[in-house]
C-alpha positions in Angstrom: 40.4 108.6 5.2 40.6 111.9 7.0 40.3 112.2 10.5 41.3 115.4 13.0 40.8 115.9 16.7 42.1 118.0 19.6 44.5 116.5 22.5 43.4 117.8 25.5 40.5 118.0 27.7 39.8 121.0 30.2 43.0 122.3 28.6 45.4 119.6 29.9 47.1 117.2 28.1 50.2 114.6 28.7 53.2 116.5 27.2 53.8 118.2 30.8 53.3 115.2 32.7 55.6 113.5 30.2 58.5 115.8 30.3 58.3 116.8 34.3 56.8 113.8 35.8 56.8 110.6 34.1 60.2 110.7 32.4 63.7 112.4 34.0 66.1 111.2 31.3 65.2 112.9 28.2 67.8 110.3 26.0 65.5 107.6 27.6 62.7 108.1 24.5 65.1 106.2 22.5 64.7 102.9 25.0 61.0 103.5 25.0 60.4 103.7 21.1 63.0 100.7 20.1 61.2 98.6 23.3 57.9 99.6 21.6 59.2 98.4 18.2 60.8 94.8 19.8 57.2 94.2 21.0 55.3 94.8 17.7 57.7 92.2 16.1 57.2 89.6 19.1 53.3 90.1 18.7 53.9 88.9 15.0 55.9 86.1 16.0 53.2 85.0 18.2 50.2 85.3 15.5 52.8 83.2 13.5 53.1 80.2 16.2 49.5 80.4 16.3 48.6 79.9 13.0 47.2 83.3 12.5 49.7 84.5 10.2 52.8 83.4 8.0 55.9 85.5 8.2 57.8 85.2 4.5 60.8 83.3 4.0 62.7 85.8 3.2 61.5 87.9 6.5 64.3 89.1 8.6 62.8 91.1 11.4 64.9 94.3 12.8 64.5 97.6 14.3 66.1 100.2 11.7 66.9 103.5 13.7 67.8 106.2 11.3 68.8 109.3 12.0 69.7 113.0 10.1 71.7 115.7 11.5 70.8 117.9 8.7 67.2 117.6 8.5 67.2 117.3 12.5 64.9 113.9 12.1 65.1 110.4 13.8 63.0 107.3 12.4 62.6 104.3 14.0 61.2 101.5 11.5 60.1 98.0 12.7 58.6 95.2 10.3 56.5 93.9 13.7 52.6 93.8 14.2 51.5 96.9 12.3 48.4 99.0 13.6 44.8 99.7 12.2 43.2 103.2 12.0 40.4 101.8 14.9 44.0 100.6 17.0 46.0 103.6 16.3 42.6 105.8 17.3 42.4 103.5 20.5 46.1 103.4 21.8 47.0 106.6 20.5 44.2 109.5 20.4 42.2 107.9 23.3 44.3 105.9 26.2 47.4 108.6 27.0 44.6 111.8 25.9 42.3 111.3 28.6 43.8 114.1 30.5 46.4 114.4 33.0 44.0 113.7 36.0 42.7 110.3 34.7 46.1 109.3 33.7 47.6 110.2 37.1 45.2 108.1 38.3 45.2 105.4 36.0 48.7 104.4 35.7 50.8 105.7 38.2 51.1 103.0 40.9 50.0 100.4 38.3 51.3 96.8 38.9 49.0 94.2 37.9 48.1 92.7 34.6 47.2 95.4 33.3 49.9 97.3 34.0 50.9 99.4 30.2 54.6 99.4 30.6 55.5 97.5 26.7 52.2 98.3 24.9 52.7 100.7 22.5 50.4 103.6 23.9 52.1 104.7 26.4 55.7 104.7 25.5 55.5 106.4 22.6 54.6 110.4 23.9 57.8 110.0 25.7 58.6 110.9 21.8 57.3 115.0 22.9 60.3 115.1 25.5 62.4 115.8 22.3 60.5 116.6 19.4 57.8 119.5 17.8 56.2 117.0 15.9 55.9 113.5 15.7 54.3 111.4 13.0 53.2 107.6 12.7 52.6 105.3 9.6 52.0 102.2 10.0 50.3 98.6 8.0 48.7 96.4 10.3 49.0 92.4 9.7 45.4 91.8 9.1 44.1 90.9 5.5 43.0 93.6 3.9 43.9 96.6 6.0 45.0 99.8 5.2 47.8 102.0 6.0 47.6 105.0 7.5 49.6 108.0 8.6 49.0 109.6 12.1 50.7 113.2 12.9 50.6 115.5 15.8 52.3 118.9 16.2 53.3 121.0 19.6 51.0 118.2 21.6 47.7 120.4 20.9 46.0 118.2 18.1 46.5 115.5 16.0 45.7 114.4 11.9 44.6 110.7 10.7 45.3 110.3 7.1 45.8 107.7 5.1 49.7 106.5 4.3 51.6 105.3 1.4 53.2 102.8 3.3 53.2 99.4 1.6 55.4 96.8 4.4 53.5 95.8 7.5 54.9 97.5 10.6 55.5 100.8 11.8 57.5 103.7 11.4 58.2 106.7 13.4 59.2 109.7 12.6 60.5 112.4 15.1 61.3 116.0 14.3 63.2 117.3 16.7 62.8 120.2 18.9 65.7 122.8 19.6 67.0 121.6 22.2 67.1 117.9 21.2 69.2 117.9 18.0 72.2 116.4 19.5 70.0 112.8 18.9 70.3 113.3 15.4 74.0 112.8 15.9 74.8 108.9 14.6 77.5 109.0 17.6 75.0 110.0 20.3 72.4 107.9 18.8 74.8 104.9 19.3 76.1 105.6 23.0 72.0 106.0 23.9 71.6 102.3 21.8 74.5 100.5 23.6 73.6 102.2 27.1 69.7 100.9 27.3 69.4 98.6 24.2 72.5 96.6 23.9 70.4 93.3 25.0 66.9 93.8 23.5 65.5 90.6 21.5 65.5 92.0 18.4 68.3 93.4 16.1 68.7 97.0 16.0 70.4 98.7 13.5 71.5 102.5 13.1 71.9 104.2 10.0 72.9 108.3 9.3 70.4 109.5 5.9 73.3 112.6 6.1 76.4 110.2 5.9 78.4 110.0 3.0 77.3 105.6 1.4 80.0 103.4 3.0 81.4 100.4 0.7 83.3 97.1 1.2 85.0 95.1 -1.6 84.2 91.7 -0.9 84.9 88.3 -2.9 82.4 86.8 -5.4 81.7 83.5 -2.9 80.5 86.1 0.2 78.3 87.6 -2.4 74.6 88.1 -0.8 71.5 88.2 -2.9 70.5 90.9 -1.1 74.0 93.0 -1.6 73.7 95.5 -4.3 76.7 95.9 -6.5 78.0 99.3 -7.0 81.0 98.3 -9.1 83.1 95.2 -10.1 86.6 95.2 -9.4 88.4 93.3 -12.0 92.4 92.4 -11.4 93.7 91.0 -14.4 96.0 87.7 -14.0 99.4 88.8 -13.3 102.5 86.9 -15.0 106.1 86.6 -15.3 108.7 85.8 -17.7 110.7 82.6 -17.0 113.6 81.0 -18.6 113.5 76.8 -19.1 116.9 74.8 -18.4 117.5 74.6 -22.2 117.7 78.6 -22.3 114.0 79.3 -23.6 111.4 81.5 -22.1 108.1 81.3 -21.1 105.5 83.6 -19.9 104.1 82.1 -16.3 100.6 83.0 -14.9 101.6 83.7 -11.3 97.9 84.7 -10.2 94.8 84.3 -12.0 92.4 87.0 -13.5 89.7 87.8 -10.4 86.4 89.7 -10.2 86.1 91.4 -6.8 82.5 93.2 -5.9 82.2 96.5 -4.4 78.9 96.9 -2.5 76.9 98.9 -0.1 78.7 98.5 3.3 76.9 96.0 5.3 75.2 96.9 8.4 76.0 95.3 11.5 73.4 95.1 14.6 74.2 96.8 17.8 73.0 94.9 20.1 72.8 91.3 21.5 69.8 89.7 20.9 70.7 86.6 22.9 72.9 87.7 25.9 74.7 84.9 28.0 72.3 85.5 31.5 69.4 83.8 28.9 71.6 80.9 28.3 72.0 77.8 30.7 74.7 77.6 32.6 76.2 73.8 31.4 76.0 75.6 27.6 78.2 78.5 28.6 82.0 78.3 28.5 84.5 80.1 30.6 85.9 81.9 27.8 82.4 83.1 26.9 81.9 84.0 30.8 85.3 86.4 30.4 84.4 88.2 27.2 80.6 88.9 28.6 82.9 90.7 31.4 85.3 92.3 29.0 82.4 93.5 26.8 79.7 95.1 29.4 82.2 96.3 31.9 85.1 97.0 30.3 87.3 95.7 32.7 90.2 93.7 31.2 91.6 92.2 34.7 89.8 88.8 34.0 87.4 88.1 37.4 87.8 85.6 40.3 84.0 83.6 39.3 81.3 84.3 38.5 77.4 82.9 39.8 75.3 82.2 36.6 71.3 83.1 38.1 68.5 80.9 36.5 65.1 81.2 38.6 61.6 80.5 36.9 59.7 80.0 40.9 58.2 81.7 42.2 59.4 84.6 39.7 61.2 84.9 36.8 64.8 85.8 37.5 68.2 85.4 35.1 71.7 86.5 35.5 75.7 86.2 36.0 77.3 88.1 39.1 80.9 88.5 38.9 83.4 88.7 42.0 86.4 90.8 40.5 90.0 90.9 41.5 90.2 94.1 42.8 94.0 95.6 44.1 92.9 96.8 47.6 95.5 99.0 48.2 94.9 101.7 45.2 91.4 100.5 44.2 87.9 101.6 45.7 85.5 98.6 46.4 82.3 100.1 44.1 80.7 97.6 41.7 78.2 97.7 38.7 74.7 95.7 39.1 72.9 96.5 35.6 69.1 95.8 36.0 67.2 94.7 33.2 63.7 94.1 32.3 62.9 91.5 29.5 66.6 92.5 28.2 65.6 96.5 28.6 68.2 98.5 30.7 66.3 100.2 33.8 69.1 100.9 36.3 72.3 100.6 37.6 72.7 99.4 41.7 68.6 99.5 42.1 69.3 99.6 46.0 65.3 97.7 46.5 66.5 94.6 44.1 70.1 94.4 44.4 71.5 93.5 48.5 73.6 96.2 49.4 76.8 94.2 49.6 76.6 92.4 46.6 76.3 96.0 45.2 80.6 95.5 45.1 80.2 93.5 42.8 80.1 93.3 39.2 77.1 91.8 37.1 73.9 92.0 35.0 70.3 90.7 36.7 67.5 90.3 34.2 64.4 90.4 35.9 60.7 90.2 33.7 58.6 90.5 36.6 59.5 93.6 38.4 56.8 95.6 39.3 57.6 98.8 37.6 55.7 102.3 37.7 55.1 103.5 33.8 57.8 105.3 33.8 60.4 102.0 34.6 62.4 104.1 36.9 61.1 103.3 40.3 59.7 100.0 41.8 56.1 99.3 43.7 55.3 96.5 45.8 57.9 96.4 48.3 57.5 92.8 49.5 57.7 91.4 46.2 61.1 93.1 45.8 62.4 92.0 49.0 61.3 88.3 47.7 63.9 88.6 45.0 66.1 90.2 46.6 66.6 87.7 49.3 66.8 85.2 47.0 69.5 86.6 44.9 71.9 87.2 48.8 70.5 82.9 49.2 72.3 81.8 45.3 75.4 83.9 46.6 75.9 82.2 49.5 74.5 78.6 48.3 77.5 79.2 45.5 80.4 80.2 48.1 79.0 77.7 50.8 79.2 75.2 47.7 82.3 75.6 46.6 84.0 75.9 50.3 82.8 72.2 50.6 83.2 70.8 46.9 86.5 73.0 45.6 88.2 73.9 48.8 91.3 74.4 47.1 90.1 77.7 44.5 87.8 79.2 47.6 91.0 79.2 49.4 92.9 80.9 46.3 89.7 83.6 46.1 89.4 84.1 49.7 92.0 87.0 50.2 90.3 88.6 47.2 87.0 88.2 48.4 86.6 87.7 51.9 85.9 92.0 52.1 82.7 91.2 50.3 82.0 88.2 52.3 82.5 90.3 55.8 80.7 92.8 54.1 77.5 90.9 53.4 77.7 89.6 56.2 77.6 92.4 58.7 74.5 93.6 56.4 72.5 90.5 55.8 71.5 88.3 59.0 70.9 85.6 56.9 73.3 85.7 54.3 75.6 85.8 57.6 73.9 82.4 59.1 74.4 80.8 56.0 78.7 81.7 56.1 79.0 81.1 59.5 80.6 77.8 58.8 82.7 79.3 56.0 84.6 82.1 56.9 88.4 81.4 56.8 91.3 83.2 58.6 94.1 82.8 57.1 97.6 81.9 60.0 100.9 82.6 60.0 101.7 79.9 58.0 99.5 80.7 55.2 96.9 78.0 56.2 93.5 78.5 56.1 91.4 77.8 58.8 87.4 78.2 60.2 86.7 79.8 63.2 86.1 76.4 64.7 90.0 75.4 63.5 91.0 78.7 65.2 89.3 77.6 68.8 90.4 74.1 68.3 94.3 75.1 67.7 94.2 77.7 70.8 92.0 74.9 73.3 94.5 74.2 76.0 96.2 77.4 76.9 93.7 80.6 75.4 90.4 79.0 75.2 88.2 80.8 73.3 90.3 83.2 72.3 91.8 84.1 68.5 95.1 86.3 68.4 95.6 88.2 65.2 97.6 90.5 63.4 96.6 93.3 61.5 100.3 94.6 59.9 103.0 91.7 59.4 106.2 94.2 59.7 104.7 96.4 62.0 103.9 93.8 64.5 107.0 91.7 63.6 108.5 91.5 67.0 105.2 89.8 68.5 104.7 87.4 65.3 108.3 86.4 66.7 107.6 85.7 70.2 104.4 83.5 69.3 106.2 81.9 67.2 108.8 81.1 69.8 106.0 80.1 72.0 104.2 78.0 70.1 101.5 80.2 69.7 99.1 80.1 66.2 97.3 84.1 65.0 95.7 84.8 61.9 96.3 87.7 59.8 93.2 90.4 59.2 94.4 93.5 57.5 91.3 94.9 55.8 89.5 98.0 57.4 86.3 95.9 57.5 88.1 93.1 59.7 87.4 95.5 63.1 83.5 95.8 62.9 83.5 92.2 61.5 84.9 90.4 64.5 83.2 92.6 67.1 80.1 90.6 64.6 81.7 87.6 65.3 82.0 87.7 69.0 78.2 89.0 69.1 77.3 85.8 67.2 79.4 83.7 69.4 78.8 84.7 72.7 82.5 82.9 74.1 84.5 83.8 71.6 87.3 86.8 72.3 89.2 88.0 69.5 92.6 89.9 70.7 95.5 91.2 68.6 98.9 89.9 69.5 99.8 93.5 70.7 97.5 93.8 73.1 98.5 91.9 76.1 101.2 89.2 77.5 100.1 86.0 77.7 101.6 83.5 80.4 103.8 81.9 77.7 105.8 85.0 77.4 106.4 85.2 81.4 109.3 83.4 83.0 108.1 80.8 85.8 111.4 82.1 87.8 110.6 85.3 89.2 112.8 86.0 92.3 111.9 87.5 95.4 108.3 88.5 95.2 108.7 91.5 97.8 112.0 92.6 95.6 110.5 92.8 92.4 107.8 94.6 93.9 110.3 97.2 95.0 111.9 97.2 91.3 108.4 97.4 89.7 107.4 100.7 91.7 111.0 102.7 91.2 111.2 101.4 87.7 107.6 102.9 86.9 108.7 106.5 88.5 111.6 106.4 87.0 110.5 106.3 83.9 107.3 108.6 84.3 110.1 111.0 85.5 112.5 110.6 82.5 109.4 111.1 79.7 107.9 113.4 82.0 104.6 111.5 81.8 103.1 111.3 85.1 99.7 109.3 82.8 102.2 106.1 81.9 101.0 103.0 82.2 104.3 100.5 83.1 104.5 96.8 83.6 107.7 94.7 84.7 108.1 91.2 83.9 110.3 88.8 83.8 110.0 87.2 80.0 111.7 84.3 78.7 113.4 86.4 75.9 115.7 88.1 77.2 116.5 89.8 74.2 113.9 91.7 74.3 114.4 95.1 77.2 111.2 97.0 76.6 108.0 96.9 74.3 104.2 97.9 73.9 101.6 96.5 74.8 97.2 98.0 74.0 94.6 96.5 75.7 92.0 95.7 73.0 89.1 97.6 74.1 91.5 100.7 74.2 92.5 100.3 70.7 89.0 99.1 69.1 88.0 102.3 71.2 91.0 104.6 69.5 89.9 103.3 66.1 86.3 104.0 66.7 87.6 107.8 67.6 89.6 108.0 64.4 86.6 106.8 62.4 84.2 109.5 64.2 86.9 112.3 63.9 87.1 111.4 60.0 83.0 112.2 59.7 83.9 115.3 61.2 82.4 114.3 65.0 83.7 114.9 68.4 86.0 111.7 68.9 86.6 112.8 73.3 82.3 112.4 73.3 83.6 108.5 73.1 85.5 108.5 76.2 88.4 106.5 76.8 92.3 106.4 77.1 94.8 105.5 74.7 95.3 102.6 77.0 99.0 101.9 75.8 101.2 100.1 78.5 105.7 100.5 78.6 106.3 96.9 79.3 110.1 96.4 81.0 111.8 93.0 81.4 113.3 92.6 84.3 115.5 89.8 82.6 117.0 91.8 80.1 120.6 93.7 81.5 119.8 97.2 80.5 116.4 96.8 82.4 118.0 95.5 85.1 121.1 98.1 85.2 118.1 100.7 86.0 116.8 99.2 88.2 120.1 98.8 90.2 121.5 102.5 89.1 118.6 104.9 89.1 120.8 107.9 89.7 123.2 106.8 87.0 124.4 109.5 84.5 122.8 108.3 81.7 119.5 107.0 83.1 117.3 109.7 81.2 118.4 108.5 78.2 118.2 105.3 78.6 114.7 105.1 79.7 114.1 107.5 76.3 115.4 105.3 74.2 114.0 101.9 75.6 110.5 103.9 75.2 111.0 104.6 71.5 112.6 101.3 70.9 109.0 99.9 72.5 107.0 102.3 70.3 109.0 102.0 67.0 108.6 97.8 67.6 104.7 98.5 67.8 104.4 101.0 65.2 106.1 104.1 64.1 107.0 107.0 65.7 105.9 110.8 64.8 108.0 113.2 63.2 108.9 115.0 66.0 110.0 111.4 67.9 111.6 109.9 65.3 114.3 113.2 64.7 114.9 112.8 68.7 115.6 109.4 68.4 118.1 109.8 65.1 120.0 112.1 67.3 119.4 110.0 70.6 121.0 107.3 68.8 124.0 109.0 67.4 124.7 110.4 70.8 124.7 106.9 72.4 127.0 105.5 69.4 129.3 108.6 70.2 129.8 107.1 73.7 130.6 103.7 72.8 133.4 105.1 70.6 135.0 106.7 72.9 
């Protein structure tokens, strides 16, 4: 049979559209041809169920990838369905060579049944990315048929012929271009295999034609009929010389004569053909769960749990989502979601199938019914999508909602590891956020964990509605100790995302007022025994010029009080909407914005206790000698209990202090 023919019409042909349109990665022609190759071998499988054909015993069906660095040459071999010289006309000369017009047209936004993404035709010319010439010989199944040998060069025309090819299947052979011999490389050959094909169905297996043979010695019982002996190893029996109790000797076989083979080195597949996400749930163990982990995300820190995905309705969806531990102090929150397609890598984090927040996670999400275009790398019908993405934000919260209810105990040991990507889902997702409304913990004082309904319950009679909380234990050590003393319950939020997420939370609940423990003085803190009203009014006004005077800070806010500590002289007190406001400025000023378009004061208020001595010595010596420094150091005692002080404060209060120390020695 002879057969030759041009490849283009009105002097276009595919080859451009392939290399600057349709495909972006070039290394992606290895995913296309081996994908190609897993579907000629399910076809077969198929005809077999059916009763239209009998695959030998002795059948084991594979994907052999071979390359050759020194003749520049990459084959890929599958034993699958075979093609015809009237199919390999069809799929090959006349449905990608119809021109670049018609095929624009044809398959670009293609998503219905139709749709060519896994039939041979297309796939295969994203062979031209990377190679001059490409040639195809192949044996179809069918009784009777011949094999023949299809070859095209530079993308201009093409030769039929028939092939000596005498196993049913196809091989491929590429001869690469210039700039493409770096995938004759065994080593990038492999990293391309194990970053697209490391789930596909069937086995692949790479060999290197250039390599020096590779043998194993092996024992006569793991002997294979299909191993081919390249030499036998004999070790003669080994003995020793030992004497009896009546003082003759004897010569002792201490091990026996062996025969060891030594044979071709076994190939070993690369991939997986049966990855966990396709098993069901009840059949995997936790140990198999970890080593999944280990394997595709070579992370050894072992993760929190894991959601095992397994949806046939209204589409077909598979997969395991892992929440990891993740150190939030030196670590960045960025996970891995690997999408696949009928166990093909597509994509890492598609943004369209994957909700944003669970995008910090870590997992694989096998999906056969994506609508992709023909080149797998972007996704049509919009709705669709949205469909499964919705549903995979509904199994996330079904499993954390679950387990809140059935396993209280472990969500309580998870929650301070993943409550970021809770908050986080939940400021993106409205419903993902209805659904955890009723399962959002806060963690007290005390180390218990409590619901937002707990929190209202434990603060009814005194701060209805409201929820103190503390965002740095040691900073904020000296308030922790006065609600303590009082009786009063907070919870501790320390994560960046906690700020945005309650100003969520008190949209969502309309009554509820979140405040930090810093931020005002509640009644409980006030002494019932104040004195003469029209006498601590007096104190209150001098005190407050006194000290605007001393820091020279005409702006200071000060409030007097008498508290029921009177350990305590001076501290600091921020309204909350001044500080949600100065942390809104530092977040604008970090994006490189204009933080004073924002408005607003520090709002920081110099609170003195009138029941304390040194407050009151003040108050009753204004003129005193030391009064200046007094009201300096009470300041920075304030600010120092509330935070830290800046470089320039701190160094005046060392010396301040040495000063003061100096005059009690004396």
């Amino acid at each position: 049979m002879q057969k030759q023919g041009t490849l283009s019409i009105n002097s276009e042909n595919i080859f451009p559209i392939i290399k600057k349109w349709l495909y972006s990665d070039h290394d992606i022609f290895m995913r296309e041809l081996i994908s190609n190759g897993c579907d000629a071998i399910t076809k077969l499988k198929k005809l077999d169920m059916m009763g239209e054909y009998s695959i030998p015993e002795d059948n084991q069906f594979k994907i052999r990838v071979v390359v050759n660095s020194k003749d520049k040459t990459i084959k890929f071999i599958d034993n699958g369905i075979g093609m015809t010289a009237q199919e390999l006309d069809e799929y090959i000369n006349q449905i990608a060579f119809s021109g670049a017009q018609a095929f624009l047209e044809k398959y670009k936004d293609k998503t219905n049944e139709d749709q060519i993404i896994g039939h041979f035709g297309l796939g295969f010319y994203s062979a031209f990315m990377v190679a001059d010439r490409v040639a195809i010989d192949t044996l179809s199944w069918q009784d009777g048929a011949a094999a023949v040998h299809w070859e095209s060069e530079e993308g201009t025309s093409f030769e039929m012929a028939d092939s000596q090819k005498s196993e049913v299947g196809t091989e491929i052979t590429l001869y690469l271009n210039e700039d493409s011999y770096e995938f004759s490389n065994e080593y990038r050959a492999r990293e391309i295999i194990e970053k697209y094909c490391a789930f596909m169905p069937v086995e692949i297996y790479l060999e290197d034609e250039a390599a020096e043979p590779q043998y194993e010695t092996i024992e006569k019982d793991d002997l294979k009929e299909t191993d081919e002996i390249v030499e036998t190893v004999v070790e003669e029996a080994k003995t020793e010389e030992k004497e009896n109790e009546d003082g003759t000797k004897e010569t002792v076989e201490i091990s026996p004569r062996t025969e060891k083979y030594k044979i071709n080195k076994r190939p070993v597949p690369l991939n997986d053909t049966t990855p966990l996400w396709n098993k069901h749930p009840n059949e995997c163990t936790e140990e198999e769960y970890k080593e999944f982990y280990r394997k595709v995300f070579m992370d050894f820190k072992e993760p929190l749990f894991w959601i095992h995905l397994n949806m046939d309705y209204p589409f077909n969806l598979k997969g395991i989502l892992y929440f990891p531990k993740i150190n939030m102090e030196y670590e960045s929150i960025e996970g891995t979601i690997k999408l696949y397609n009928n166990q093909v890598f597509i994509a890492d984090n598609i943004k369209e199938v994957i909700p944003e927040f669970l995008m910090l996670l870590k997992g694989v999400i096998d999906c056969p019914d994506l609508p992709l275009n023909v080149s797998r790398s972007a996704l049509q019908n919009d709705g669709f999508v949205k469909k499964i993405s919705d549903y995979i934000s509904k199994k996330v919260a079904d499993k954390l909602s679950g387990m809140c209810k059935t396993d209280r105990e472990n969500y309580e040991k998870y929650w301070d590891d993943i409550n970021p990507f809770i908050k986080f889902g939940c400021l993106k997702d409205e419903k993902f956020a209805e659904k955890m409304n009723d399962y959002i913990l806060f963690k007290n004082l005390d180390g218990k964990y409590l619901t937002l309904k707990d929190c209202l319950e434990e603060n009814e009679k005194e701060h209805k509605n409201q929820v103190f909380y503390v965002t740095d234990e040691k900073e904020q050590g000296q308030y922790i100790h006065m609600f303590r003393e009082a009786g009063i319950d907070a919870v501790i939020l320390k994560h960046n995302i906690d700020t945005p997420f309650i100003s969520h939370l008190e949209m969502k609940n309309k009554d509820v007022k979140f405040v930090r423990i810093d931020a005002d003085l509640t009644d409980a803190f006030k002494s019932e025994e104040t004195g003469d009203e029209e006498k601590v009014k007096k104190q209150s006004e001098e005190l407050t010029a006194l000290f605007k005077k001393a820091l020279n800070n005409e702006n200071l806010s000060v409030q007097v009080e008498h508290l029921k500590n009177d350990k305590i002289a001076s501290m600091m007190t921020m309204s909350e909407e001044g500080r949600r406001m100065q942390e809104m400025m530092k977040m604008y000023s970090m994006y490189g914005m204009d933080p004073s378009m924002f408005g607003g004061k520090d709002g920081e208020n110099l609170v003195l206790n009138l029941n304390h001595p040194l407050v009151q010595y003040l108050a009753e010596h204004q003129d005193g000698g030391h009064t200046t420094t007094i009201c300096e150091q009470l300041y920075d005692l304030a600010q120092l209990g509330h935070g830290t002080l800046s470089p320039e404060q701190m160094t005046k209060f060392i010396s301040r202090s040495n000063e003061i120390m100096l005059l009690l020695a004396k």
